[in-house]
N, C-alpha and C positions, 0 to 999 in steps of 0.2 A: 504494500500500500504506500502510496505518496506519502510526503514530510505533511502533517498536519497544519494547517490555518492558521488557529491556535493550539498553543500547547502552554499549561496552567500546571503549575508545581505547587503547591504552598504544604510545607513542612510543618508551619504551626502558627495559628490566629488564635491570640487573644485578647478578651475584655475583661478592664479590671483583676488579671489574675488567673482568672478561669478559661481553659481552653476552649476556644469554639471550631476550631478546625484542625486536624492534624493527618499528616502524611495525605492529603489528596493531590491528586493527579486528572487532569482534565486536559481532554485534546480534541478539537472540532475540525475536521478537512472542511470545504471549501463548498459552498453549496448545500449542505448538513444541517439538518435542523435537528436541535439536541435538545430535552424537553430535561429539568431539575424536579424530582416529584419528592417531597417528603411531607412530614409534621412539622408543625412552627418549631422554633429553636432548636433547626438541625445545620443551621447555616446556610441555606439556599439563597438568601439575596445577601449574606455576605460574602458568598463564594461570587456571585454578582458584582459585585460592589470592588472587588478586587478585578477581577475580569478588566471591569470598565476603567480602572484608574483611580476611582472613588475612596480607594481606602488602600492604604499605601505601608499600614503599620501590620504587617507582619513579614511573615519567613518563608521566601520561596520565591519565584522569577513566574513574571508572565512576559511571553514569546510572541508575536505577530510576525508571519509569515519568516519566522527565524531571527525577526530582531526581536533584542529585549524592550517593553515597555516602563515606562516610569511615571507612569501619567495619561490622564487623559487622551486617547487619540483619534482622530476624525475617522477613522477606519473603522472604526468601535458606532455605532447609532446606539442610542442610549433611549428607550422607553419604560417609563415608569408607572406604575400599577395608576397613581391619579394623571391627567394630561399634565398640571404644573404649568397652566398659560399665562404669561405676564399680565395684569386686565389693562395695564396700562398700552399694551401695543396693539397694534391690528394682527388679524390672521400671517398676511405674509410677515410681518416683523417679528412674529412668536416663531417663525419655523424659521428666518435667516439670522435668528438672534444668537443663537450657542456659536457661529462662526463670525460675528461680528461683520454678519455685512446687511446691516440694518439697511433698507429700501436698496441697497446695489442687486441684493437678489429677489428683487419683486417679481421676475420674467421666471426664473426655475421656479418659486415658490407658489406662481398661478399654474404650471406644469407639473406640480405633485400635487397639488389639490386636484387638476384633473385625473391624475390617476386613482389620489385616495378617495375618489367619489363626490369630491366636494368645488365642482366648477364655479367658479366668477364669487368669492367670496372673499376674497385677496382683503379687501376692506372691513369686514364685517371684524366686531370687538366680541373679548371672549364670552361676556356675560351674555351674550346673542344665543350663543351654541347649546345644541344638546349635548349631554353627556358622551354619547356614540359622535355626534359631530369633533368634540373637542378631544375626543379621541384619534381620532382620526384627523387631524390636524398634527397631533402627537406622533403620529406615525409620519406623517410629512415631514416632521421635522426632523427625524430622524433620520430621513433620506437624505436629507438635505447636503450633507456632506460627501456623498454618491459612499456610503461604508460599506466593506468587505462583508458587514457581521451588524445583524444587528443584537441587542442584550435587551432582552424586556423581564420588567420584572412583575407580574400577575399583573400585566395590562387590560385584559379585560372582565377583571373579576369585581367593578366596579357598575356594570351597568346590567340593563336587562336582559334577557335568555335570548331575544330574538335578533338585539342588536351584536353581542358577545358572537352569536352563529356567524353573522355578516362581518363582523373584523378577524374572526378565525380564519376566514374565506380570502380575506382581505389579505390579511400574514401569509399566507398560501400564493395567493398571486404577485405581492410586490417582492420575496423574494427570488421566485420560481424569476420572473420580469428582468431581475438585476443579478441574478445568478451569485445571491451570498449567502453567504449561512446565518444562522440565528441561537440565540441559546435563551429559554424560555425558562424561567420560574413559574411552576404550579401548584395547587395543591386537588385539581382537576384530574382527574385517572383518563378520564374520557378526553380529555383536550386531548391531555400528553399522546394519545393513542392517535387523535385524528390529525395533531401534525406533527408530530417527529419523526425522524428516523432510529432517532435511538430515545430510552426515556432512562435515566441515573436514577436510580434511587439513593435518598440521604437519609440518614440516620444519627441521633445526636449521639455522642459516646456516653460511655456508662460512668456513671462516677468522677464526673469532669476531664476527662478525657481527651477529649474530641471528638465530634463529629466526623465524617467524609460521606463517601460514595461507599454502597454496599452490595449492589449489584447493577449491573449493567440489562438492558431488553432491544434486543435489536424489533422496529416493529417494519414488516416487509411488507405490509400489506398495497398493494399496488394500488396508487392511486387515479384518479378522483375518490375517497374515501367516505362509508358511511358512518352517519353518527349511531353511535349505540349497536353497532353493526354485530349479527349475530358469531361472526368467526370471531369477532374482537374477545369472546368471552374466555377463551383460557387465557390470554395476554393480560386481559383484566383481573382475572385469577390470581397469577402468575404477582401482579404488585401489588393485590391486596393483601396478598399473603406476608411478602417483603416489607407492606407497609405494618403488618399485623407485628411481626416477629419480635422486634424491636417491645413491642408494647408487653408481649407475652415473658421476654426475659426477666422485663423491670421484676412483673408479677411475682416470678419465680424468684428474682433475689432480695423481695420485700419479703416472702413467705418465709425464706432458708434465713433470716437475718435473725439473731439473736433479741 
């Protein structure tokens, strides 16, 4: 197989003392969409967080296309669980705003609202927008920098079932479009299945520890993909068992504890 996209080392994160990550390893080729599935505080969006540049204080190297990173970088599109729109700027100024070329990129930022579905709004202010609109405005911006990869972190776990369908769709198309990869925070069994190619499962470590990755799901299912889709159900099995295990240990070493 080819040298990976990304490739993500980190030996050990931690807060205040307490380990929240250790010994993981993360690597995305090129066009790959990689879905992060765990329970709250197993590190999933600070394994994120570190990807993106966002958080810089721990132990390990993160790689872009074989250089090291040390920060933020335009390659990296950064999508965040809320959209996060300035209310002070119009539509195009919220999506050319994280590369500082406030009204220079009015002309791309009307050409990604065309694609994210959202024509001739270049003007319009954020308190305008629906939730699913200023989402998707949020995906704009994220393009905005033409990135390798995009990192989102539970982007559409903020709005409603029928809108969340239509940005999943949406994720599907804009990177298939631009031919990059993505690396998805969820806690979604069904997302992770209808877009990834592969789903990680995390897991937080026992007794402070650390967290990481504890199994790997390759999911092959050819797509255009269904939701809820009846083959999907041993793959479904398969992480809710992974997502179980964890919970079942605790059990067992609260029971055996003196």
């Amino acid at each position: 197989m080819s040298e990976p996209l990304l490739d993500v080392r980190v030996r050990a994160k931690r807060y205040d003392g307490r380990t929240v990550l250790a010994n993981t390893r993360l690597a995305i080729h090129a066009g790959e969409i990689v879905s992060l599935l765990g329970p709250s505080g197993c590190g999933k969006s600070t394994l994120l967080r570190i990807v993106a540049g966002l958080d810089r204080d721990f132990e390990g190297e993160v790689a872009l296309r074989g250089v090291r990173l040390d920060g933020p970088s335009p390659e990296l599109g950064v999508i965040f669980q809320e959209p996060r729109l300035l209310p002070w700027l119009d539509v195009a100024n919220n999506i050319s705003f994280p590369q500082h070329a406030r009204g220079a990129g009015a002309q791309q930022a009307a050409v990604l609202l065309d694609e994210v579905g959202l024509p001739g709004i270049t003007g319009a202010w954020p308190k305008a927008l629906s939730g699913g609109m200023a989402q998707r405005v949020a995906i704009a911006r994220g393009l905005f920098s033409r990135p390798c990869m995009l990192l989102l972190d539970e982007p559409f776990s903020a709005v409603d079932a029928i809108t969340r369908a239509r940005l999943q769709d949406l994720l599907l198309a804009v990177t298939r479009a631009h031919g990059m990869a993505a690396l998805l925070v969820t806690h979604d069994i069904d997302e992770a299945l209808l877009l990834s190619d592969r789903v990680l499962v995390m897991q937080p470590g026992a007794e402070g520890t650390g967290g990481g990755i504890v199994h790997e799901l390759h999911v092959t299912t050819p797509r255009p993909r269904e939701r809820h889709a009846a083959e999907d159900a041993p793959l479904r099995r398969v992480l809710l068992d992974r997502l179980a295990a964890r919970d079942e240990e605790d059990r067992t070493a609260t029971a055996a504890a003196p």
